[in-house]
Biotite code that builds the C-alpha atoms (Angstrom):
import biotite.structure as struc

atoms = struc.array([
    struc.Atom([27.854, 2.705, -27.368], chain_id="A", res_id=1, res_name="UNK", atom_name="CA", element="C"),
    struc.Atom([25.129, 3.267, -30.590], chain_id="A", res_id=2, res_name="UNK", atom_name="CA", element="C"),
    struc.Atom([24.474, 0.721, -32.586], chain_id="A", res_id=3, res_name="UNK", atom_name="CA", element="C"),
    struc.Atom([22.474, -0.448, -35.743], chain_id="A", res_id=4, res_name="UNK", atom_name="CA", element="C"),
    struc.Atom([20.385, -3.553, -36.582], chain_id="A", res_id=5, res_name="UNK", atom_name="CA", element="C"),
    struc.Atom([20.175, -2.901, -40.453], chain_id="A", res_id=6, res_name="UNK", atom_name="CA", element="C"),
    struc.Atom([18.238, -4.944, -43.197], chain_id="A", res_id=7, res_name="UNK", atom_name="CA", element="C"),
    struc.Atom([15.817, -4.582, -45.555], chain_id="A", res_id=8, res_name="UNK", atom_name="CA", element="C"),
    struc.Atom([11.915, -4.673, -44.477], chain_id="A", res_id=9, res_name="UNK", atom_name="CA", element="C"),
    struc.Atom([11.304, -8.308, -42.828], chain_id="A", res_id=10, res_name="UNK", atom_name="CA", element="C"),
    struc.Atom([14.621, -9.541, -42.332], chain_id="A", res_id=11, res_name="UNK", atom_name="CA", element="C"),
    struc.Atom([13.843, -10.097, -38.264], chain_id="A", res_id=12, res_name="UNK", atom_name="CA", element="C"),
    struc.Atom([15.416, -6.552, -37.396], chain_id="A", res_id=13, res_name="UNK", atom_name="CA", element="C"),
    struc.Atom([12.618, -5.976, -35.074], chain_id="A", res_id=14, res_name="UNK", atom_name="CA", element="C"),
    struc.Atom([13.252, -10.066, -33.593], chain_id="A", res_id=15, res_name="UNK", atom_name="CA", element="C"),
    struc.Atom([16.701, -8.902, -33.073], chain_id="A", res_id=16, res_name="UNK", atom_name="CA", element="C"),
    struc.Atom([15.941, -5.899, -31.146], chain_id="A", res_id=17, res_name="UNK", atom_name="CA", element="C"),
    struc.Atom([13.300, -7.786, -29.515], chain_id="A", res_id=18, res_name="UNK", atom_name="CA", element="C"),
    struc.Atom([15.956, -10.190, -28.326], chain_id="A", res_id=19, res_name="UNK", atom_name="CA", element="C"),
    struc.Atom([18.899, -7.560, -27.284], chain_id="A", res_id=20, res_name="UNK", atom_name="CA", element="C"),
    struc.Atom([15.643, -5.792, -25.252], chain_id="A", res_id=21, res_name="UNK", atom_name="CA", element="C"),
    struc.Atom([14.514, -8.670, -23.096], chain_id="A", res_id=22, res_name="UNK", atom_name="CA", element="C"),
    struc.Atom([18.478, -9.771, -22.620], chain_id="A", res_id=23, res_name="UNK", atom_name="CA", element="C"),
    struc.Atom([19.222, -6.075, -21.430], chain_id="A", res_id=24, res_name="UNK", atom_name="CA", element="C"),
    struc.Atom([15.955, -6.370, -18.830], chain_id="A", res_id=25, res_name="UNK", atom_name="CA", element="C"),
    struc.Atom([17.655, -9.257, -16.791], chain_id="A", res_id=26, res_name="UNK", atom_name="CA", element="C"),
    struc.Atom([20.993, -7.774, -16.563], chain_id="A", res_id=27, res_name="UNK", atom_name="CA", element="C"),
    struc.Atom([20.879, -4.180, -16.619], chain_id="A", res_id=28, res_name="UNK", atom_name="CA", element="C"),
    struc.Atom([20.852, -2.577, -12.927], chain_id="A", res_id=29, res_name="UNK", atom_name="CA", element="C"),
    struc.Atom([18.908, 0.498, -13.880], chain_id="A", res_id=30, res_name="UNK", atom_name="CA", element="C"),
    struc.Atom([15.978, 1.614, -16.170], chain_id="A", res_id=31, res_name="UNK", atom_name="CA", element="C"),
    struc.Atom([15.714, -0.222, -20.034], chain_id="A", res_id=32, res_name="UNK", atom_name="CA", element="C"),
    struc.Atom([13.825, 2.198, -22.308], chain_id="A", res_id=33, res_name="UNK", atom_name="CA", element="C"),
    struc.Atom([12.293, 1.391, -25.877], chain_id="A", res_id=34, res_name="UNK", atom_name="CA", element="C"),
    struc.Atom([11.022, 3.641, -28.494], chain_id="A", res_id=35, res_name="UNK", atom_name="CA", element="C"),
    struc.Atom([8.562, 2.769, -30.678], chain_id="A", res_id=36, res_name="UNK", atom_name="CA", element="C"),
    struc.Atom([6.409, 3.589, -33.598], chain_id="A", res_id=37, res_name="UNK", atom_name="CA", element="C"),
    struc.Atom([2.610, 1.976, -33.134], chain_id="A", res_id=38, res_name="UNK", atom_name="CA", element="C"),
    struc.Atom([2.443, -0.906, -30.329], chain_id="A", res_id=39, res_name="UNK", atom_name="CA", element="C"),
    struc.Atom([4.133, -4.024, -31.855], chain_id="A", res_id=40, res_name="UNK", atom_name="CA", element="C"),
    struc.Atom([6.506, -5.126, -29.249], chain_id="A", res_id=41, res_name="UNK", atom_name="CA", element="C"),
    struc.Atom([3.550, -5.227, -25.950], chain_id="A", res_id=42, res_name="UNK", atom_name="CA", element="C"),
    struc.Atom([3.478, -8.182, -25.531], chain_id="A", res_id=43, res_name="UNK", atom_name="CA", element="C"),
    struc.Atom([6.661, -9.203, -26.634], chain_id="A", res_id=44, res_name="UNK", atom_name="CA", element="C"),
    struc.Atom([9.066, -7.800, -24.139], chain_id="A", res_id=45, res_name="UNK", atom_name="CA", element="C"),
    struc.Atom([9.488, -8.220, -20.496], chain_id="A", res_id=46, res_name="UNK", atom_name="CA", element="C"),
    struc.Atom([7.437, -5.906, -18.555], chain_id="A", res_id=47, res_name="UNK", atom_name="CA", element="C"),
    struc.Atom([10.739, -4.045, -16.537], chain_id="A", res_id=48, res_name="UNK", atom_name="CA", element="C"),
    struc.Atom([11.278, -2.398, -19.668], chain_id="A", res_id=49, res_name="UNK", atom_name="CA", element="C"),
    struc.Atom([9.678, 1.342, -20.449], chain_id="A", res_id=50, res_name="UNK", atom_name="CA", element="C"),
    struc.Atom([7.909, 0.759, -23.545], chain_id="A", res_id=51, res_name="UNK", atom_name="CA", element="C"),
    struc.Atom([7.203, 4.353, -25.480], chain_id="A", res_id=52, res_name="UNK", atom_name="CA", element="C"),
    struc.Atom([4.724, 4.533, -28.313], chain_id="A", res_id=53, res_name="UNK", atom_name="CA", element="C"),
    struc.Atom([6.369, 8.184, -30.120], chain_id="A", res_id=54, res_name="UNK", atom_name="CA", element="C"),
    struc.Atom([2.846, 7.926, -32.209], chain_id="A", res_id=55, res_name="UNK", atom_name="CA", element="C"),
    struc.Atom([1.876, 9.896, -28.625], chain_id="A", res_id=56, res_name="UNK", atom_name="CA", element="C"),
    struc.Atom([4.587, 12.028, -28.657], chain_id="A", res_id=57, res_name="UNK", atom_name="CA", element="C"),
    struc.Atom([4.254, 13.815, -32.811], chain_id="A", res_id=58, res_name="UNK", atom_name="CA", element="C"),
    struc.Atom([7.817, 12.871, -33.442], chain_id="A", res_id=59, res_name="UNK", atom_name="CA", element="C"),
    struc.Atom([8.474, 13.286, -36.587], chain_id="A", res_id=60, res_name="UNK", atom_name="CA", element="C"),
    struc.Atom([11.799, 14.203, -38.247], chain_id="A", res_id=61, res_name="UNK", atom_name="CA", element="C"),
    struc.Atom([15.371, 13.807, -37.548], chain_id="A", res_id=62, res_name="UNK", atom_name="CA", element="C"),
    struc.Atom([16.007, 16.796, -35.596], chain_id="A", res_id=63, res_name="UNK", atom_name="CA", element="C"),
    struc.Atom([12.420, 15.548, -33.178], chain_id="A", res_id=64, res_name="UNK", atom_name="CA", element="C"),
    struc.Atom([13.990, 12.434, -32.852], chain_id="A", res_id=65, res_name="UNK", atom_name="CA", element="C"),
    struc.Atom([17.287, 13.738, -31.375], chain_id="A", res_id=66, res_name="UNK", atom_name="CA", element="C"),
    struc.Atom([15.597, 16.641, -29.338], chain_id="A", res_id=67, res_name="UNK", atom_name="CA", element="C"),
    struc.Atom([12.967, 13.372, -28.006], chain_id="A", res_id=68, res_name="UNK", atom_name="CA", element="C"),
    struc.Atom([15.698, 11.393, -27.422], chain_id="A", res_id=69, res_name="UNK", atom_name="CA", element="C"),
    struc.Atom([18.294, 13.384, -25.627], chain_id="A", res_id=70, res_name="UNK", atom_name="CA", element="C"),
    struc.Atom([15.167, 14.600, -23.575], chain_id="A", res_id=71, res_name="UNK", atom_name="CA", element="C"),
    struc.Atom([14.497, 10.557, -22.301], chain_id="A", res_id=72, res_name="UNK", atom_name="CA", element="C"),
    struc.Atom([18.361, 10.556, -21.638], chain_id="A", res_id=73, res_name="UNK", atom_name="CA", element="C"),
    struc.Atom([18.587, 14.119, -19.691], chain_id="A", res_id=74, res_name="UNK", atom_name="CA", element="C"),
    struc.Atom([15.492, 13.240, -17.916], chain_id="A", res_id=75, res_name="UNK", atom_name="CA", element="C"),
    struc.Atom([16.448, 9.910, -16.215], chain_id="A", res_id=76, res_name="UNK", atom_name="CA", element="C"),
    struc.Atom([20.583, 9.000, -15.601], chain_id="A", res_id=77, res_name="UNK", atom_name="CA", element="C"),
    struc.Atom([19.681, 5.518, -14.497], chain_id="A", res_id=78, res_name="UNK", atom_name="CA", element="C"),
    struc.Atom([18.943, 4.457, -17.812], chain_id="A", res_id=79, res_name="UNK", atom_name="CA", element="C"),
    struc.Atom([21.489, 1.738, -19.211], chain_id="A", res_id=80, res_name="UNK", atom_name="CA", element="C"),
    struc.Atom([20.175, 1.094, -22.431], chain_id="A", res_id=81, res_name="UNK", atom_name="CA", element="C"),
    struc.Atom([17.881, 2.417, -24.783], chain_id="A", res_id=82, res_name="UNK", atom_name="CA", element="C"),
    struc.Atom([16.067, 1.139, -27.900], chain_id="A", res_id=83, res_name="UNK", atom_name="CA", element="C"),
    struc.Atom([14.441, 2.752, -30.956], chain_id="A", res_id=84, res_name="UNK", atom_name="CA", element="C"),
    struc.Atom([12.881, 0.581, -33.845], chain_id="A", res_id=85, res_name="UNK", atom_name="CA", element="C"),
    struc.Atom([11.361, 1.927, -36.701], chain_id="A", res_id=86, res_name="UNK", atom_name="CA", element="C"),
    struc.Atom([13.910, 4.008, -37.307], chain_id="A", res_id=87, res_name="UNK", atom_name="CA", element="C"),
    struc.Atom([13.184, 5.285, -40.563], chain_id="A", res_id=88, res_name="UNK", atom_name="CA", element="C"),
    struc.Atom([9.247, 5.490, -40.215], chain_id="A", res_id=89, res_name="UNK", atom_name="CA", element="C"),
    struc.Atom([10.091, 7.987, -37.285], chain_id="A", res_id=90, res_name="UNK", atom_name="CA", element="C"),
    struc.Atom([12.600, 10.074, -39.067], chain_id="A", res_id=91, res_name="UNK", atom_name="CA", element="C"),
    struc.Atom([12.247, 9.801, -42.741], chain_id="A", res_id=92, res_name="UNK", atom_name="CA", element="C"),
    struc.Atom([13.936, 8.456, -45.620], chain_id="A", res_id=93, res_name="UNK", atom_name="CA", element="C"),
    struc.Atom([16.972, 10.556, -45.921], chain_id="A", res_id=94, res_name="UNK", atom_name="CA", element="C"),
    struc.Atom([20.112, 8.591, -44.817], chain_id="A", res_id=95, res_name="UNK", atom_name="CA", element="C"),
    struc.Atom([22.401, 12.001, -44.485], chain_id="A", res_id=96, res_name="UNK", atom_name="CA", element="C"),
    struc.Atom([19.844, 13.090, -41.895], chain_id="A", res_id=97, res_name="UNK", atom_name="CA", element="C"),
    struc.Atom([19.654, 9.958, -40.012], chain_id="A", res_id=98, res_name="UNK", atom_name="CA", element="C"),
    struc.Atom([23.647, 9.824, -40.481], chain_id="A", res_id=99, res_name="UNK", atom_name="CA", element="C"),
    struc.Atom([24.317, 13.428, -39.289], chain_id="A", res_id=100, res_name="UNK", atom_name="CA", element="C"),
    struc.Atom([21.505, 12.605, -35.719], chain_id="A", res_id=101, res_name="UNK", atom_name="CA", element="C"),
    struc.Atom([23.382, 9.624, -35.208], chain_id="A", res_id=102, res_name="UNK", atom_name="CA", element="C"),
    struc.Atom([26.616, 11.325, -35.038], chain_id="A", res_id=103, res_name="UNK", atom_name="CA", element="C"),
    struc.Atom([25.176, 13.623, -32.784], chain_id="A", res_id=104, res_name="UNK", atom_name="CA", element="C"),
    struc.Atom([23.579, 11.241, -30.459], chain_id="A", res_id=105, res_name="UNK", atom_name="CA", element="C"),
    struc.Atom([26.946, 9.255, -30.278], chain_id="A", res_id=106, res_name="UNK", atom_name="CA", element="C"),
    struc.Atom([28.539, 12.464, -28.951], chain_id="A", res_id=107, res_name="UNK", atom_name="CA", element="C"),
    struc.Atom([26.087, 12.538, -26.032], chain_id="A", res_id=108, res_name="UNK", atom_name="CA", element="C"),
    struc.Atom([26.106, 8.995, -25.596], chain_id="A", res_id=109, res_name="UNK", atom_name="CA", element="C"),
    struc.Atom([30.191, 8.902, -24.982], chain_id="A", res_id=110, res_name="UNK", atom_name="CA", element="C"),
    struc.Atom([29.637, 11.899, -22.687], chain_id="A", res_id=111, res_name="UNK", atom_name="CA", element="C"),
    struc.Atom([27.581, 9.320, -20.510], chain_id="A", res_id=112, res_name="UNK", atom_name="CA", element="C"),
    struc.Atom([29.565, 6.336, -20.711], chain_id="A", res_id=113, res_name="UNK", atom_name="CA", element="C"),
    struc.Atom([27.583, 3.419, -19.722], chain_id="A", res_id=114, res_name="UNK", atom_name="CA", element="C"),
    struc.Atom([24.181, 3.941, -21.993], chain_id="A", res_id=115, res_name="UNK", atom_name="CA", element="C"),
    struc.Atom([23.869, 1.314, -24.717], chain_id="A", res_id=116, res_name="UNK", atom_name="CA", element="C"),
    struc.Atom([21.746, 2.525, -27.519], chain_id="A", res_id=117, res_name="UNK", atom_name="CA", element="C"),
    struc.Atom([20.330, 0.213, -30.376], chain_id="A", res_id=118, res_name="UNK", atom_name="CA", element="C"),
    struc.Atom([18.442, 1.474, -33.166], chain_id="A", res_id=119, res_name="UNK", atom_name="CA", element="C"),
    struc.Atom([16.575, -0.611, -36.235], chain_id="A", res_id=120, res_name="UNK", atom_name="CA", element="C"),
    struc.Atom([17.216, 0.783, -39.688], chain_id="A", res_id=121, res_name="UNK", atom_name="CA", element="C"),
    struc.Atom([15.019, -0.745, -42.266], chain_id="A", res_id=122, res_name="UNK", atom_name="CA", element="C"),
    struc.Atom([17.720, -0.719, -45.627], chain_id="A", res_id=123, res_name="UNK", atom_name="CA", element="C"),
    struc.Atom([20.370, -1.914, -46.737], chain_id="A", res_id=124, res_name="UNK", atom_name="CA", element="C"),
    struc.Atom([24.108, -1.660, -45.257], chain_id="A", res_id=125, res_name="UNK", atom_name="CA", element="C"),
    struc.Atom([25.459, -0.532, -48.848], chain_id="A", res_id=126, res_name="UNK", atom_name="CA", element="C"),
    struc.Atom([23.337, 2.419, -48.668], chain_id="A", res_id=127, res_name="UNK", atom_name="CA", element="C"),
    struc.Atom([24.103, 4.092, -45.630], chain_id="A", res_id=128, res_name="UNK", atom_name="CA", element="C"),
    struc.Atom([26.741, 6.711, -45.536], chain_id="A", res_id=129, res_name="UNK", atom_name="CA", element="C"),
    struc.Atom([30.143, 6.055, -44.554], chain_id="A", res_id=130, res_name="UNK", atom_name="CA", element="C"),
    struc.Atom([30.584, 7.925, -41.633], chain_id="A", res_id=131, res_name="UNK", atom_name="CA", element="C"),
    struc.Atom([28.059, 5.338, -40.095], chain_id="A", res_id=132, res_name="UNK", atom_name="CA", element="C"),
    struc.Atom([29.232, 2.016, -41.152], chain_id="A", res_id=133, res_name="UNK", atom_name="CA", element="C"),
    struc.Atom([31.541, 1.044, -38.092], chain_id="A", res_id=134, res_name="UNK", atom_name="CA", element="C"),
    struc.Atom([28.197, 1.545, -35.720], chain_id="A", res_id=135, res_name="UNK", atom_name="CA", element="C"),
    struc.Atom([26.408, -1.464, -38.257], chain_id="A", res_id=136, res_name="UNK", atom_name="CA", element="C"),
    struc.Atom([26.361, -4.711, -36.044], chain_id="A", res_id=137, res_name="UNK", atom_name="CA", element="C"),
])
């Protein structure tokens, strides 16, 4: 399942994630993996979860993200969720971009079955395309 916490810049998207994070570390039975940009969420989140910094990484792009992504998922099968905030700052601007990775990654994701994956989007919910509204929480 993909999904998107979506609001303009410091409307608590990252407090949301930061919730949905530390609820998935006491339930989830395998590995809880978040992607970030910078180190804001250290101290934040419980200290089960894999915390990434991609500044380490030289992700930058859409077609990074996916190939950085889907590289996390290949690499490890016990991992029930993953999170990526920052979405935008990672990937760029361009909303038919993001739209056409996401697609992509929800492809792979189905293929797995029992992977939750949560992203941030820093906008508004009018302006992304259509073909990603029903993923919008």
């Amino acid at each position: 399942m993909l999904k998107l916490i979506v609001g303009k810049k410091g409307s608590g998207k990252t407090k949301t994630l930061i919730e949905h994070i530390n609820e998935a570390a006491k339930v989830s039975k395998g590995n809880v993996v978040c992607v970030e940009k910078g180190s804001v969420m250290t101290y934040s989140i419980s200290h089960r979860i894999r915390l990434v910094d991609i500044e380490h990484y030289d992700v930058s792009g859409y077609d990074a993200l996916y190939g950085f992504l889907t590289g996390i998922l290949a690499g490890n099968y016990d991992i029930t969720h993953l999170f990526v905030d920052a979405t935008l700052r990672i990937g760029g601007r361009d909303l038919s971009d993001l739209a056409d990775m996401l697609l992509k990654l929800k492809k792979i994701i189905a293929e797995r079955g029992d992977t939750e994956v949560m992203f941030t989007i820093s906008c508004d919910k009018s302006e992304l395309p259509e073909s990603i509204q029903d993923m919008v929480m």
